[in-house]
C-alpha positions in Angstrom: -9.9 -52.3 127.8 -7.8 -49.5 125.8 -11.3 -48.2 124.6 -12.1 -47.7 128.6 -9.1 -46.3 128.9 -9.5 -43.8 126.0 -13.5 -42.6 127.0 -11.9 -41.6 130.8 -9.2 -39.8 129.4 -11.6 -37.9 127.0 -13.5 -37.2 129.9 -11.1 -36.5 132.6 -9.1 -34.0 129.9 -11.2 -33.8 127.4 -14.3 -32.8 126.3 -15.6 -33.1 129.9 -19.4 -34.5 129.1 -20.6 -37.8 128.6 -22.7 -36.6 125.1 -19.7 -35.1 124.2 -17.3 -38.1 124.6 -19.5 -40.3 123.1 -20.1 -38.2 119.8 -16.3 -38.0 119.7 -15.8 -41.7 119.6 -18.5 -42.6 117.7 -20.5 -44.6 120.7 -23.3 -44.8 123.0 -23.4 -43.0 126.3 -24.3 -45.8 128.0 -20.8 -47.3 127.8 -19.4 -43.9 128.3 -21.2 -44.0 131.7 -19.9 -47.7 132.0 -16.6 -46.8 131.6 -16.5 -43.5 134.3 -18.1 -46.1 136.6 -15.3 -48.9 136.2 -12.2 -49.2 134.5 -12.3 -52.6 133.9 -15.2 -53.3 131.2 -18.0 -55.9 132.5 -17.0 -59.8 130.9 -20.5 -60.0 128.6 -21.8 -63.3 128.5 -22.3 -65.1 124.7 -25.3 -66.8 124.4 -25.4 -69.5 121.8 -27.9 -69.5 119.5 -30.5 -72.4 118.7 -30.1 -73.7 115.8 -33.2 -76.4 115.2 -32.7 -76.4 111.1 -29.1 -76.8 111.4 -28.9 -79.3 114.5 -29.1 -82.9 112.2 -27.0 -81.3 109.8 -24.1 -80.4 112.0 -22.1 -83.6 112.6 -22.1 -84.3 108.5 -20.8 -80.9 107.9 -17.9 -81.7 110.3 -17.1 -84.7 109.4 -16.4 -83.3 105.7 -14.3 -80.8 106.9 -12.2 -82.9 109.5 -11.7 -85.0 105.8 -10.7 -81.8 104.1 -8.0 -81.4 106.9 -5.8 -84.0 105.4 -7.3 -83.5 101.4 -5.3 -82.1 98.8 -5.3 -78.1 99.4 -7.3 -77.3 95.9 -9.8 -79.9 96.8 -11.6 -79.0 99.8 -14.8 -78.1 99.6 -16.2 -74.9 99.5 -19.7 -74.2 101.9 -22.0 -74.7 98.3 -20.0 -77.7 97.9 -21.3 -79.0 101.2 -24.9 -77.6 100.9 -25.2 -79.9 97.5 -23.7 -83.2 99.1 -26.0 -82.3 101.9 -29.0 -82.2 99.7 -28.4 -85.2 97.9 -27.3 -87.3 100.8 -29.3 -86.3 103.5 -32.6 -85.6 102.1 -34.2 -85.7 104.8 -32.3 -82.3 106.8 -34.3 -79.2 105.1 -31.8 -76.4 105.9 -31.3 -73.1 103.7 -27.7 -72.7 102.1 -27.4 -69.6 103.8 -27.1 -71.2 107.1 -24.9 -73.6 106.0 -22.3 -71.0 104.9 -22.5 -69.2 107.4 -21.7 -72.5 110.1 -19.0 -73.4 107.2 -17.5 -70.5 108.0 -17.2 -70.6 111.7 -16.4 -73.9 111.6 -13.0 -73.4 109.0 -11.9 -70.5 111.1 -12.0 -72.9 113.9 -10.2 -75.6 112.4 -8.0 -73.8 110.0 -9.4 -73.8 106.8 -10.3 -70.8 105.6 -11.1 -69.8 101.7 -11.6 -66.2 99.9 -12.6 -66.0 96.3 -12.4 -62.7 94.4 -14.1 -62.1 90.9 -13.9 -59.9 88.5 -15.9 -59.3 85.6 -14.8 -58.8 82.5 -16.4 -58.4 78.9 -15.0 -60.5 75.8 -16.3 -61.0 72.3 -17.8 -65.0 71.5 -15.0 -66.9 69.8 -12.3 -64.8 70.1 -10.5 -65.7 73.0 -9.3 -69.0 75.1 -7.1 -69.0 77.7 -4.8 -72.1 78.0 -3.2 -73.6 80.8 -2.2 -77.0 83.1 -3.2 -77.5 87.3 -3.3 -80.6 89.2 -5.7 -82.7 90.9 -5.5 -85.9 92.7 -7.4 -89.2 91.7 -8.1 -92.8 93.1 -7.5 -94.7 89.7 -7.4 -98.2 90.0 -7.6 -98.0 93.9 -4.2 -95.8 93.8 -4.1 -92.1 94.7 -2.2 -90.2 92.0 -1.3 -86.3 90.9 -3.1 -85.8 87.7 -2.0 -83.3 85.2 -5.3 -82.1 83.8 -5.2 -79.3 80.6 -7.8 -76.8 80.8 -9.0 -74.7 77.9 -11.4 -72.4 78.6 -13.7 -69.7 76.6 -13.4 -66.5 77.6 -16.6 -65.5 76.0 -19.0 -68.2 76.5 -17.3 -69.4 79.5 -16.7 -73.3 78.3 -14.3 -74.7 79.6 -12.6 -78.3 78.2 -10.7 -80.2 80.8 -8.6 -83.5 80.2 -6.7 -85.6 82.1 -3.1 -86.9 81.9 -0.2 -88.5 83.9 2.6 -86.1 82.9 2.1 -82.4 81.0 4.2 -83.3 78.4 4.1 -81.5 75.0 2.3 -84.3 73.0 -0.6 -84.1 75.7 -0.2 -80.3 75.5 -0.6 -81.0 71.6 -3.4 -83.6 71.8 -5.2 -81.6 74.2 -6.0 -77.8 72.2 -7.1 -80.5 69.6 -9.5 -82.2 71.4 -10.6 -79.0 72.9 -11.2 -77.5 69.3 -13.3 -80.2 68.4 -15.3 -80.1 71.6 -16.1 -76.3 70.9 -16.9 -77.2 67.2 -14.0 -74.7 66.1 -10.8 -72.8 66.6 -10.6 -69.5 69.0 -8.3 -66.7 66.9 -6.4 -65.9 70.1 -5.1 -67.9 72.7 -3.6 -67.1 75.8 -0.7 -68.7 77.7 1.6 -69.0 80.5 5.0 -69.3 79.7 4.9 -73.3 79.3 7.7 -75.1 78.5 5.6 -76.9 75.9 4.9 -73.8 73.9 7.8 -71.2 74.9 11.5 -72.6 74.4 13.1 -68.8 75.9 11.6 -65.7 77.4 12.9 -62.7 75.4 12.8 -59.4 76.1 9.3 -57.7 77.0 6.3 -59.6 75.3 8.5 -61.7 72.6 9.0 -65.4 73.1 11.1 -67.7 71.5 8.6 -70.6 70.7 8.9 -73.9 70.4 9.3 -75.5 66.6 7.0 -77.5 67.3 4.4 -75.8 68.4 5.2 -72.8 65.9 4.6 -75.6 63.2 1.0 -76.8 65.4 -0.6 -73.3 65.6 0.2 -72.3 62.0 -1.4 -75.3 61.1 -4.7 -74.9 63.2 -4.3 -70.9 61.9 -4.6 -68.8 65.5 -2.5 -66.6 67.0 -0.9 -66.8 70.5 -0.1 -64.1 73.3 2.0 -65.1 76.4 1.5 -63.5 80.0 4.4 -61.2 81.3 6.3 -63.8 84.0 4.9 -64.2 87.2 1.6 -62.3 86.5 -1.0 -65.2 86.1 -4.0 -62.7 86.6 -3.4 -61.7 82.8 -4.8 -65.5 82.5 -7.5 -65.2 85.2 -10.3 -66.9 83.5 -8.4 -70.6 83.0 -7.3 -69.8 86.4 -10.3 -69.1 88.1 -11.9 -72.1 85.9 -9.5 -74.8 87.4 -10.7 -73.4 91.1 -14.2 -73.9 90.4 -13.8 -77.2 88.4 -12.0 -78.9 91.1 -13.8 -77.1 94.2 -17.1 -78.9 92.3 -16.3 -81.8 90.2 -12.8 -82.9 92.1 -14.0 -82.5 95.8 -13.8 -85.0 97.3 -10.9 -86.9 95.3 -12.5 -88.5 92.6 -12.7 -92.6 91.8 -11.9 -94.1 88.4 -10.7 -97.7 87.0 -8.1 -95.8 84.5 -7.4 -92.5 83.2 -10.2 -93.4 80.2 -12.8 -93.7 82.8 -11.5 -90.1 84.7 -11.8 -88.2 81.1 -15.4 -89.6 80.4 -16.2 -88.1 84.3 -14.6 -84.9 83.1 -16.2 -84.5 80.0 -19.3 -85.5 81.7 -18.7 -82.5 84.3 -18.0 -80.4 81.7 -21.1 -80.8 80.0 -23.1 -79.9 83.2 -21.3 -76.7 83.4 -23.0 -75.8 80.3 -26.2 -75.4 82.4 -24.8 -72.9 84.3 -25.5 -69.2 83.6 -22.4 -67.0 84.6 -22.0 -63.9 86.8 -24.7 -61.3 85.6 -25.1 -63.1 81.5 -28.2 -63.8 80.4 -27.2 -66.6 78.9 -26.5 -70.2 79.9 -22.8 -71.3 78.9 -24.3 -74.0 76.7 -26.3 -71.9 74.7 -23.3 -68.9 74.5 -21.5 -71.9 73.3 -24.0 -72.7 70.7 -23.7 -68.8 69.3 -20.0 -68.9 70.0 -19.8 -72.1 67.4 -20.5 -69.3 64.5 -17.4 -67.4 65.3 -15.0 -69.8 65.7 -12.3 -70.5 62.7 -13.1 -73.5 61.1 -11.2 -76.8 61.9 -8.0 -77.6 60.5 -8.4 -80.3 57.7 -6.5 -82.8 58.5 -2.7 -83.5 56.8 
């Protein structure tokens, strides 16, 4: 309607021409001469297109997302999520990704649920840096639903990532878990990267100083690296655990996964993790399994124990 209104007032004290008009507002003539013939644009009829492929496919897409509706936020599935449950559950539907995106899509802005990932590529050195940090998940364990702390470490130049499960993010799991990590990485990053967790930081000093915890002062001298804390409130300085928690639980955690105990969810999540290794990342030529397997040379050596 207003761009009606704006082509007759080019014309009637304007330019004056249609050619004109239309070069001025970047359109074709023919709605220039639509709009000098009525002010009130024609209502266009939307045809819906025929979708044969994506037909069969259609009433299991929407039943996962009417689930998402009442799922835990972080553990809705994405549109490649669906595509691979589609595959391996309904063999028989040959559709191509892209079509399922793009119905994904329409479908969430319909409903509500609507998801926007940016990346950023970055370049880091193998085995220099991790990047530490805590998010939450839900889980059936035992036939209960339950928030589960899980503690991520993740490479930033290999891309690995080691995830474990707990009930609470204390400091002994916070403890337990960079040793567990080290050992699944075969050795100890030199620098790793934090959030200001209670676990680790004890007061928030002026500019980049922390007052750490004696405890874990005494823990990272022992396992010999050294540690940097992100400026409050800016979790981007720690995007890569970040962005690693998204995709972990977007494709390992969607829908809520089942377990007898917390035992049986670890050996899922180092299963999971494992799999990841067969994943090549962004534009590297390299899987992350075998970055890992070069990474493993530049690593500090594990902490004898004592």
């Amino acid at each position: 309607m207003e761009l009606f209104e704006a082509i007759r007032r080019e014309y009637q004290f304007g330019v004056g021409t249609i050619k004109g008009v239309a070069r001025k507002l970047g359109i074709h003539r023919r709605m220039v001469r639509e709009a000098l013939a009525d002010a009130v644009p024609k209502e266009r009829k939307i045809v819906e297109r025929v979708r044969p492929k994506l037909e069969p496919a259609i009433a299991f897409i929407d039943a996962i997302l009417e689930t998402d509706l009442n799922a835990p936020r972080k553990q809705r599935h994405t549109a490649h999520r669906i595509f691979d449950r589609l595959r391996i559950e309904k063999p028989s539907i040959e559709v191509a990704e892209a079509t399922v995106r793009a119905y994904v899509r329409e479908k969430k802005l319909k409903i509500g649920l609507i998801h926007r990932e940016i990346f950023v590529p970055q370049s880091y050195t193998l085995g220099h840096e991790g990047q530490v940090d805590w998010y939450e998940m839900f889980a059936e364990l035992g036939g209960e639903r339950e928030k589960v702390q899980i503690f991520c470490l993740r490479s930033m130049g290999s891309a690995g990532a080691f995830h474990r499960a707990y009930p609470h993010a204390s400091q002994q799991a916070f403890l337990e878990g960079h040793e567990l990590a080290f050992h699944y990485f075969g050795g100890v990053f030199h620098l790793l990267r934090y959030d200001n967790l209670k676990s680790a930081v004890q007061r928030i000093l002026r500019g980049s100083q922390r007052e750490e915890t004696a405890r874990f002062i005494a823990f990272r001298s022992h396992w010999g690296y050294q540690a940097e804390f992100c400026n409050p409130a800016r979790g981007n300085e720690k995007g890569g655990v970040e962005g690693e928690g998204g995709f972990f639980r977007r494709n390992h955690l969607t829908p809520v996964p089942e377990a007898r105990d917390y035992a049986h969810l670890n050996e899922l999540l180092r299963e999971a993790s494992q799999q990841d290794e067969n994943r090549v990342v962004g534009g590297r030529s390299l899987s992350v399994g075998a970055a890992m397997a070069l990474e493993r040379e530049q690593l500090l050596p594990l902490a004898k124990e004592g």
